[in-house]
PDB file of the backbone (N, CA, C, O) and the ligand in Angstrom, with CONECT records:
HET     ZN  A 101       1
ATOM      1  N   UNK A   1       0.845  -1.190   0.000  1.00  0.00           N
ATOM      2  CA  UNK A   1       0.000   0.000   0.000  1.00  0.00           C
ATOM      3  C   UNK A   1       0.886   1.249   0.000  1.00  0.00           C
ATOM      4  O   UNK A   1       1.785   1.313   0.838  1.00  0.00           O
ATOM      5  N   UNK A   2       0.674   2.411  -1.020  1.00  0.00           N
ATOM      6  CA  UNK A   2       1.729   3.449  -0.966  1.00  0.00           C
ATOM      7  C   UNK A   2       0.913   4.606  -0.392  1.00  0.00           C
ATOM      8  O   UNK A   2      -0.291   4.543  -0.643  1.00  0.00           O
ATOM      9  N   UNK A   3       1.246   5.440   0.185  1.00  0.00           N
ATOM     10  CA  UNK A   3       0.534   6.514   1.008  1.00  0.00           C
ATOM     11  C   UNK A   3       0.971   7.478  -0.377  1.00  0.00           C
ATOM     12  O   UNK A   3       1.710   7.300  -1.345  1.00  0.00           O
ATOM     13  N   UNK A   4      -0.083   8.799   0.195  1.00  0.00           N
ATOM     14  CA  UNK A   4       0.325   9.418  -0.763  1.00  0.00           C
ATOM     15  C   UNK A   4       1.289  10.346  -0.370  1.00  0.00           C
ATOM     16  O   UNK A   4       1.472  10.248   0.844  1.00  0.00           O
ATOM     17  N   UNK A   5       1.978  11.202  -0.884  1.00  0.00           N
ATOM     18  CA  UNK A   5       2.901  11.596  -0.951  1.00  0.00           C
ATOM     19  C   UNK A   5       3.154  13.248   0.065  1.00  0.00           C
ATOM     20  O   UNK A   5       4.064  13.781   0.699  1.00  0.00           O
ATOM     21  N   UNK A   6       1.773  13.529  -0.290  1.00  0.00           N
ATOM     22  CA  UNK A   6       1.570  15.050   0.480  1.00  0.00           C
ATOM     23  C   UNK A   6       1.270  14.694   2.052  1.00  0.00           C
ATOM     24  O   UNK A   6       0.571  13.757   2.440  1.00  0.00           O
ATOM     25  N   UNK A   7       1.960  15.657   2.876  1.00  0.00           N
ATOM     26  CA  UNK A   7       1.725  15.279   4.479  1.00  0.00           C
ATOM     27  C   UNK A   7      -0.152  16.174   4.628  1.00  0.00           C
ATOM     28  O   UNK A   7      -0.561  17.044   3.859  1.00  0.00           O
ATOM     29  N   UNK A   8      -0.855  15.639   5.717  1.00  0.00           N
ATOM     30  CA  UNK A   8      -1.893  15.975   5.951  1.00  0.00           C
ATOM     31  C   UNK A   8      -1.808  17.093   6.872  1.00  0.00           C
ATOM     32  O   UNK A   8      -1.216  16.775   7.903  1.00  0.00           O
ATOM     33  N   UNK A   9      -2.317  18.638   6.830  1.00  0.00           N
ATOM     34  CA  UNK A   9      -1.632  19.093   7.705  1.00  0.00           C
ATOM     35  C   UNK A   9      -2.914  19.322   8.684  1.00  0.00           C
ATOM     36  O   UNK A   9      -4.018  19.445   8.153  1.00  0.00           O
ATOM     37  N   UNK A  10      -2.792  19.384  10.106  1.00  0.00           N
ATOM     38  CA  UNK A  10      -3.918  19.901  11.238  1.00  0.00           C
ATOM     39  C   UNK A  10      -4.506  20.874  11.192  1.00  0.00           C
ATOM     40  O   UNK A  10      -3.913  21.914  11.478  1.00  0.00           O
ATOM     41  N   UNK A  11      -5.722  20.906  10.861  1.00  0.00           N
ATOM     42  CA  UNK A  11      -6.794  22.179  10.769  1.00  0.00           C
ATOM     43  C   UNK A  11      -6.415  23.274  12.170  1.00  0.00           C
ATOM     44  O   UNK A  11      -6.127  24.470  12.115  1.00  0.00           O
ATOM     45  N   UNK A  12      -6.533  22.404  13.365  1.00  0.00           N
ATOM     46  CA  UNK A  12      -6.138  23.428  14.578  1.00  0.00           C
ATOM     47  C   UNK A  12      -4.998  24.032  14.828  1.00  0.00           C
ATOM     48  O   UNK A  12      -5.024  25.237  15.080  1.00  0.00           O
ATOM     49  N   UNK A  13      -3.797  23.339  14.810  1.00  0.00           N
ATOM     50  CA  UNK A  13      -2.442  23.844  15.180  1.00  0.00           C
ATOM     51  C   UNK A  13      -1.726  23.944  13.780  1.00  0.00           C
ATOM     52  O   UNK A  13      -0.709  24.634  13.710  1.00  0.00           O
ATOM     53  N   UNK A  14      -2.140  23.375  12.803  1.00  0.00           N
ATOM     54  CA  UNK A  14      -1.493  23.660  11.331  1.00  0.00           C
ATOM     55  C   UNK A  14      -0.041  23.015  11.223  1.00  0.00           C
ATOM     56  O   UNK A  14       0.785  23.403  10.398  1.00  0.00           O
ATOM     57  N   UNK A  15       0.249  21.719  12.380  1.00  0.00           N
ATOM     58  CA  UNK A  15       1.015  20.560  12.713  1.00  0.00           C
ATOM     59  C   UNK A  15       1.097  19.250  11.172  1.00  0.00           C
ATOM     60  O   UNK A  15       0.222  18.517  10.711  1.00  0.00           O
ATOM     61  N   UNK A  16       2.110  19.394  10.897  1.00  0.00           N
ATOM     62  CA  UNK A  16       1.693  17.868   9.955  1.00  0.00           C
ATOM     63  C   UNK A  16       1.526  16.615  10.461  1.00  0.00           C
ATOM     64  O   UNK A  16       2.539  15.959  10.705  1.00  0.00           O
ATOM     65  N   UNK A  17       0.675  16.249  10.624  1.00  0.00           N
ATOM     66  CA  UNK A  17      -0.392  15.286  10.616  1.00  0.00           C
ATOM     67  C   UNK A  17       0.502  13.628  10.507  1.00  0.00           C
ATOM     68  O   UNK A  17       1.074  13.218   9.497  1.00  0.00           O
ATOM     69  N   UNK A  18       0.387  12.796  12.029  1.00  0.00           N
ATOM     70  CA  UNK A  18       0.799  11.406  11.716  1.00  0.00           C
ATOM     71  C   UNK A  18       0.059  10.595  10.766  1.00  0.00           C
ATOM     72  O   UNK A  18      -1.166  10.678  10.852  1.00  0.00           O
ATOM     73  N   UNK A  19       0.602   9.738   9.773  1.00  0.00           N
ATOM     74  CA  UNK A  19      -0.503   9.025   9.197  1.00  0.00           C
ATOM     75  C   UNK A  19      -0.625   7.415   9.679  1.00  0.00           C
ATOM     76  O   UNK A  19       0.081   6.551   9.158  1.00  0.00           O
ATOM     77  N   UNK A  20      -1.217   7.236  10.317  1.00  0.00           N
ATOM     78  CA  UNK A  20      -0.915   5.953  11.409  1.00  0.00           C
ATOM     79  C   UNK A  20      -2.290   5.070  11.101  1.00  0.00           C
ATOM     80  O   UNK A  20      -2.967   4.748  12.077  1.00  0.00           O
ATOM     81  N   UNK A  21      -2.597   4.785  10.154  1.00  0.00           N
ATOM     82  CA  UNK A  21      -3.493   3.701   9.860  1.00  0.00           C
ATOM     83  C   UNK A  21      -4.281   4.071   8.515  1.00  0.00           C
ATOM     84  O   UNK A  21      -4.458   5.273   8.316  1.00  0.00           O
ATOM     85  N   UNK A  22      -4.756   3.186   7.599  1.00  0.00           N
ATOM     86  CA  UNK A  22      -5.728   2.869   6.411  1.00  0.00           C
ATOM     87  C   UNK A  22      -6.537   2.081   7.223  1.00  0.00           C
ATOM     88  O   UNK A  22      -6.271   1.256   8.097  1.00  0.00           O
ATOM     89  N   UNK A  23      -7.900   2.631   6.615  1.00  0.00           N
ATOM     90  CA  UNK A  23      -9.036   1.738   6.876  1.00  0.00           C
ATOM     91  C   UNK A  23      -9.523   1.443   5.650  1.00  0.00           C
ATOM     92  O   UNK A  23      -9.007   2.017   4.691  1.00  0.00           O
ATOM     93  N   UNK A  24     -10.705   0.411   5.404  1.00  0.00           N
ATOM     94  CA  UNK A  24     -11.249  -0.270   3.671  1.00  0.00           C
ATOM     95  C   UNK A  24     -12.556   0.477   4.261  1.00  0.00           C
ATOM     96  O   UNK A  24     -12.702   0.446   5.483  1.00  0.00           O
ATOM     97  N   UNK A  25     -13.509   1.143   3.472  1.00  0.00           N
ATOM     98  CA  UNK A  25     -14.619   1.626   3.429  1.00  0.00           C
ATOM     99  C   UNK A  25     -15.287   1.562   2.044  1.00  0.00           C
ATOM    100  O   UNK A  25     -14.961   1.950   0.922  1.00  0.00           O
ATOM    101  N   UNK A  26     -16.520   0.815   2.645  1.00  0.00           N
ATOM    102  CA  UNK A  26     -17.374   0.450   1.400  1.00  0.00           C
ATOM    103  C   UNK A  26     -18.044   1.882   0.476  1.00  0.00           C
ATOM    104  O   UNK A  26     -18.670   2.781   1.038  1.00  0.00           O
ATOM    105  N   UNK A  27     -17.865   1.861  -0.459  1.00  0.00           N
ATOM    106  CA  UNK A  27     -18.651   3.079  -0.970  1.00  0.00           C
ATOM    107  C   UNK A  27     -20.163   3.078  -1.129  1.00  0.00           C
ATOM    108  O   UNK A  27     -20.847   2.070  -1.304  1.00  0.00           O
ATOM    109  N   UNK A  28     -20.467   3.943  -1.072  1.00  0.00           N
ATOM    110  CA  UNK A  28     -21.974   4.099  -0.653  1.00  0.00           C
ATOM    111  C   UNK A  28     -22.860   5.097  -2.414  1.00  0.00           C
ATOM    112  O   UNK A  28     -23.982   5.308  -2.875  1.00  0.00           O
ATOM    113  N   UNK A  29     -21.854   5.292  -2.648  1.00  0.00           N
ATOM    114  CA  UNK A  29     -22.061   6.615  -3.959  1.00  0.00           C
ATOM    115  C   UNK A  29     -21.526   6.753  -4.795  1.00  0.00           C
ATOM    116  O   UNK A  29     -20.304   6.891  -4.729  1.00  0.00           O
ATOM    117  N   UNK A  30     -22.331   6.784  -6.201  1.00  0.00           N
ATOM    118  CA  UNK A  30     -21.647   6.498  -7.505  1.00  0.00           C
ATOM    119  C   UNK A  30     -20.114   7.925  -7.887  1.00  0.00           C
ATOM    120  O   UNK A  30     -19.263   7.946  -8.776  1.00  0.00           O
ATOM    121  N   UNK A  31     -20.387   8.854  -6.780  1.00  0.00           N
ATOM    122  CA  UNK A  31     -19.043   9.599  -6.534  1.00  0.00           C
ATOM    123  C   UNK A  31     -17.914   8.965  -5.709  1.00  0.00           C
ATOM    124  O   UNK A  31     -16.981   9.670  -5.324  1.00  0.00           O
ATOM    125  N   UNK A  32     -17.986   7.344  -5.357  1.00  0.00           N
ATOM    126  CA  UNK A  32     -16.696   7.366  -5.001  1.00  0.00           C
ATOM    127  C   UNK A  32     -16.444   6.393  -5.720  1.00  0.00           C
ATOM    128  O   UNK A  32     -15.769   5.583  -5.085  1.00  0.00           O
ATOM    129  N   UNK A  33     -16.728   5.951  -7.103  1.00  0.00           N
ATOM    130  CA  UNK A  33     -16.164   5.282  -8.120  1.00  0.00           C
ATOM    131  C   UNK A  33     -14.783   5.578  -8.463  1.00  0.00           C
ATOM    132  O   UNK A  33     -14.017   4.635  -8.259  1.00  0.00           O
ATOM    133  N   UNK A  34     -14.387   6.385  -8.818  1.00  0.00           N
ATOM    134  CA  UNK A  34     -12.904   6.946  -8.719  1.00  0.00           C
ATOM    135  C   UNK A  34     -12.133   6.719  -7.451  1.00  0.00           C
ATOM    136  O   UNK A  34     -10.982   7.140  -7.330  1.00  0.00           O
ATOM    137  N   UNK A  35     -12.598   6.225  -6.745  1.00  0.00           N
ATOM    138  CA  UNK A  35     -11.312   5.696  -5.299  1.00  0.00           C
ATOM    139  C   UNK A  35     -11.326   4.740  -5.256  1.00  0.00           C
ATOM    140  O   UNK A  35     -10.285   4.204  -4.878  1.00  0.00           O
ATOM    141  N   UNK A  36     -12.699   3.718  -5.670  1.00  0.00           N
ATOM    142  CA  UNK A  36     -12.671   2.358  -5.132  1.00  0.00           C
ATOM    143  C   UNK A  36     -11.450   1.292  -6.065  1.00  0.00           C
ATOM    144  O   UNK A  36     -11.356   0.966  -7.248  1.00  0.00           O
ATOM    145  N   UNK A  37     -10.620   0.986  -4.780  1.00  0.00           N
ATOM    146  CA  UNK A  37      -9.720   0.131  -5.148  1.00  0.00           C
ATOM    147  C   UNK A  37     -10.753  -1.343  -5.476  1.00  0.00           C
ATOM    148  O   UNK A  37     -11.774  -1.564  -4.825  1.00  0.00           O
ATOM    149  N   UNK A  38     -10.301  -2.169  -6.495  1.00  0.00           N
ATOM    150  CA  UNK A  38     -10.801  -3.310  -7.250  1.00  0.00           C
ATOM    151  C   UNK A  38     -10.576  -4.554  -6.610  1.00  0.00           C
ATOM    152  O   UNK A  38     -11.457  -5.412  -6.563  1.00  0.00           O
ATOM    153  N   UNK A  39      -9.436  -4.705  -6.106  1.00  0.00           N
ATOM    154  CA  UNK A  39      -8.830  -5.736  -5.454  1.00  0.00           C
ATOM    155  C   UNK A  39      -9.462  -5.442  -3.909  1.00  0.00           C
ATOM    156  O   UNK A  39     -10.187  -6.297  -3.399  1.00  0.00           O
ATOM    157  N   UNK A  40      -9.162  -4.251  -3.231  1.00  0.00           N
ATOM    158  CA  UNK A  40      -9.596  -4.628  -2.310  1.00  0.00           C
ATOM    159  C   UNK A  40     -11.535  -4.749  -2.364  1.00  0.00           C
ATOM    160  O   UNK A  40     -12.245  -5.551  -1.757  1.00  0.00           O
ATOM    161  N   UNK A  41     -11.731  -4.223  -2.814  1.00  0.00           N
ATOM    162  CA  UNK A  41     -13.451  -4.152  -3.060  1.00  0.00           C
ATOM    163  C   UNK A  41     -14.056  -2.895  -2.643  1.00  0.00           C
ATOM    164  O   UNK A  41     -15.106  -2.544  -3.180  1.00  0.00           O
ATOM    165  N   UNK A  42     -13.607  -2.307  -1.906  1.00  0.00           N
ATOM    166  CA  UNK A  42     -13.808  -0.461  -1.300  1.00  0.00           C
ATOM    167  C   UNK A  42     -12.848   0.442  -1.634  1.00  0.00           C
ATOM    168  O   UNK A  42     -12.112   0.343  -2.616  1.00  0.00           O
ATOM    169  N   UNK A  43     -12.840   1.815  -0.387  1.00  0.00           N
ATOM    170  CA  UNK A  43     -11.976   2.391  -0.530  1.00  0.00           C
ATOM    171  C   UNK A  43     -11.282   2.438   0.345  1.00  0.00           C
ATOM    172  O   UNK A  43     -11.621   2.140   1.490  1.00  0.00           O
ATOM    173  N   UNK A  44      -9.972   2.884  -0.046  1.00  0.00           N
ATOM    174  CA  UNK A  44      -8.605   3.291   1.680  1.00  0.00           C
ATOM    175  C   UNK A  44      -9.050   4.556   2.027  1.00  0.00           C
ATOM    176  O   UNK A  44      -8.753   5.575   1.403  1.00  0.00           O
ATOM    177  N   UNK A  45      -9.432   4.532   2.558  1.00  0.00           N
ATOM    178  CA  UNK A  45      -9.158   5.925   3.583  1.00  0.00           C
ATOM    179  C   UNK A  45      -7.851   5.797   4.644  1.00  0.00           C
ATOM    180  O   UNK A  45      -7.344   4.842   5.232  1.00  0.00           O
ATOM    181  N   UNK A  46      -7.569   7.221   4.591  1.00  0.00           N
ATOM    182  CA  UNK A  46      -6.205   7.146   5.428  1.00  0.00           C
ATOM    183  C   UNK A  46      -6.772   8.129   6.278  1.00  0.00           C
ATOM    184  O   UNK A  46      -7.492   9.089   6.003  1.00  0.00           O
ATOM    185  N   UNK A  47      -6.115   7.534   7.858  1.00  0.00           N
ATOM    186  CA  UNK A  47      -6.281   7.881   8.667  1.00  0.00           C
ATOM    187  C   UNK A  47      -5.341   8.402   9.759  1.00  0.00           C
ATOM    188  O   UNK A  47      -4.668   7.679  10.493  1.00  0.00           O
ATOM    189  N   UNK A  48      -5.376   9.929   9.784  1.00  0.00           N
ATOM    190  CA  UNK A  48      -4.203  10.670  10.469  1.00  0.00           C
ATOM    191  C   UNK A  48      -4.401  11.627  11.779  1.00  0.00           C
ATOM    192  O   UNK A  48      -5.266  12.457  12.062  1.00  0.00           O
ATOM    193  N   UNK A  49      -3.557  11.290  12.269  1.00  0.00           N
ATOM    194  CA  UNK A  49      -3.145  11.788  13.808  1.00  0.00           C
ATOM    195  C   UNK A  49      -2.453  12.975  14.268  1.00  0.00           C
ATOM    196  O   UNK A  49      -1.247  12.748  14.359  1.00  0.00           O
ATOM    197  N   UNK A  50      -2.828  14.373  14.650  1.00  0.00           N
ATOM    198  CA  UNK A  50      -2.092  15.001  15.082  1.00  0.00           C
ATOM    199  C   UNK A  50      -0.726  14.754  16.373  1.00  0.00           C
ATOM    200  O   UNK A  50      -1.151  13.840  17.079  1.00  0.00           O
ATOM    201  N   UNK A  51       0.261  15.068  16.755  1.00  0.00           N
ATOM    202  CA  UNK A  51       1.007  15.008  17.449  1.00  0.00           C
ATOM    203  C   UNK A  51       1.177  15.651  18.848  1.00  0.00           C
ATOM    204  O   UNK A  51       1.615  15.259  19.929  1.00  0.00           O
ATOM    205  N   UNK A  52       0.516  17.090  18.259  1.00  0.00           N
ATOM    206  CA  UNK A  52       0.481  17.899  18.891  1.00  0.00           C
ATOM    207  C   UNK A  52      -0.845  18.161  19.642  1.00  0.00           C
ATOM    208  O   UNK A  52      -0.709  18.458  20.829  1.00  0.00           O
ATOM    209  N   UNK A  53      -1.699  18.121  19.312  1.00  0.00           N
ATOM    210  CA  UNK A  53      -3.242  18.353  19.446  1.00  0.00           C
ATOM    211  C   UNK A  53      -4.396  16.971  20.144  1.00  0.00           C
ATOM    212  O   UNK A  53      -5.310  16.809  20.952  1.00  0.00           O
ATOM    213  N   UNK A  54      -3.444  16.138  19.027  1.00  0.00           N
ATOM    214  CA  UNK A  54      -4.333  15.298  19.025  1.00  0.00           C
ATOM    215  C   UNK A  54      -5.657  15.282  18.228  1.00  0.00           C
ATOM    216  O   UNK A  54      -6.627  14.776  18.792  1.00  0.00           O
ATOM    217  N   UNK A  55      -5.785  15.696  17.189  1.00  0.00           N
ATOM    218  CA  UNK A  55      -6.818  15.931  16.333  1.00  0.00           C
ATOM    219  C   UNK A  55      -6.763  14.704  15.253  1.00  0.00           C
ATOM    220  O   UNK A  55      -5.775  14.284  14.650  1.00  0.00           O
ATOM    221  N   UNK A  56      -7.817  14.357  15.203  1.00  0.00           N
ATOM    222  CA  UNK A  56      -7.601  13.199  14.141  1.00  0.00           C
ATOM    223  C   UNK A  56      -8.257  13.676  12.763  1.00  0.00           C
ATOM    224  O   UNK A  56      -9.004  14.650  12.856  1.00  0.00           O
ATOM    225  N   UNK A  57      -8.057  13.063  11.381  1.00  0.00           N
ATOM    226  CA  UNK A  57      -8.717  13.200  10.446  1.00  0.00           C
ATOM    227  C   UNK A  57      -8.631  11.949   9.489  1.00  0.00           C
ATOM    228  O   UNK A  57      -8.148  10.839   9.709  1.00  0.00           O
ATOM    229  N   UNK A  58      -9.029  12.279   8.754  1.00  0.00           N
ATOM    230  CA  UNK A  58      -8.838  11.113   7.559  1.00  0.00           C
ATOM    231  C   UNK A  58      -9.288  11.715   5.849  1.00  0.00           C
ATOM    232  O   UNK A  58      -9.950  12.750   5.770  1.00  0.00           O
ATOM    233  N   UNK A  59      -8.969  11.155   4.883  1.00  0.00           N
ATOM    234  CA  UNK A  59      -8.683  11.066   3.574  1.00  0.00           C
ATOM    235  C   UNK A  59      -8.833   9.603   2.860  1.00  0.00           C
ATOM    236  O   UNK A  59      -8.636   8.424   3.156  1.00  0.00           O
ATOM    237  N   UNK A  60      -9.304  10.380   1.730  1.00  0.00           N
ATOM    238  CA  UNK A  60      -9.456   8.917   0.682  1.00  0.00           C
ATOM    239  C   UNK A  60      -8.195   9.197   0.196  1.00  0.00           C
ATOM    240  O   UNK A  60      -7.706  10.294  -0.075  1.00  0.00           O
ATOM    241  N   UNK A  61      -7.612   7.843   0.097  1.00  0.00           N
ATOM    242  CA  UNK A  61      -6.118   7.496  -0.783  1.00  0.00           C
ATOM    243  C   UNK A  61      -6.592   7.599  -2.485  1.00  0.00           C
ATOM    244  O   UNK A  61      -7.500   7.010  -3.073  1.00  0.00           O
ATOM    245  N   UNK A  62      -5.764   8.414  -2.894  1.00  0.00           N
ATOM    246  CA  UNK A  62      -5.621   8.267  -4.367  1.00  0.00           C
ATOM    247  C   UNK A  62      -4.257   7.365  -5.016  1.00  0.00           C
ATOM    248  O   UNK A  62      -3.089   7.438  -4.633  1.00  0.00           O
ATOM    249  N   UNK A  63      -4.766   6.595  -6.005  1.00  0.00           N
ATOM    250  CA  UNK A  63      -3.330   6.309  -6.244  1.00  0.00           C
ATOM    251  C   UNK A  63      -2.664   6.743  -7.926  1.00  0.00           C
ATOM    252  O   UNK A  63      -1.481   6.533  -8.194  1.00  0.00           O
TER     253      UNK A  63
HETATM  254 ZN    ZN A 101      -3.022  19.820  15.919  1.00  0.00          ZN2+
END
């Protein structure tokens, strides 16, 4: 699995963002046709951690 390349940065402290886990999420909407990985059967969402804050967020992986 390759992350993408840009760091996620924290809406609150404006900290770049740990990226410490992918989750598989089923798509629900013919708008997330463009993410859904084939092999896995959904999408990655990536899921990131502030350091500082503690703020979490997440993102769909593009590849
Ligand atoms: Zn923060």
């Amino acid at each position: 699995m390759v992350a993408n390349a840009s760091p996620v940065v924290c809406a609150t402290c404006e900290r770049e963002m740990n990226h410490h886990a992918e989750k598989l999420v089923h798509p629900t909407d013919s708008v997330d046709d463009g993410y859904l990985d084939p092999i896995l059967g959904g999408i990655v969402e990536e899921v990131h951690a502030c350091p500082a804050c503690g703020t979490g967020a997440s993102r769909r992986s593009t590849r």
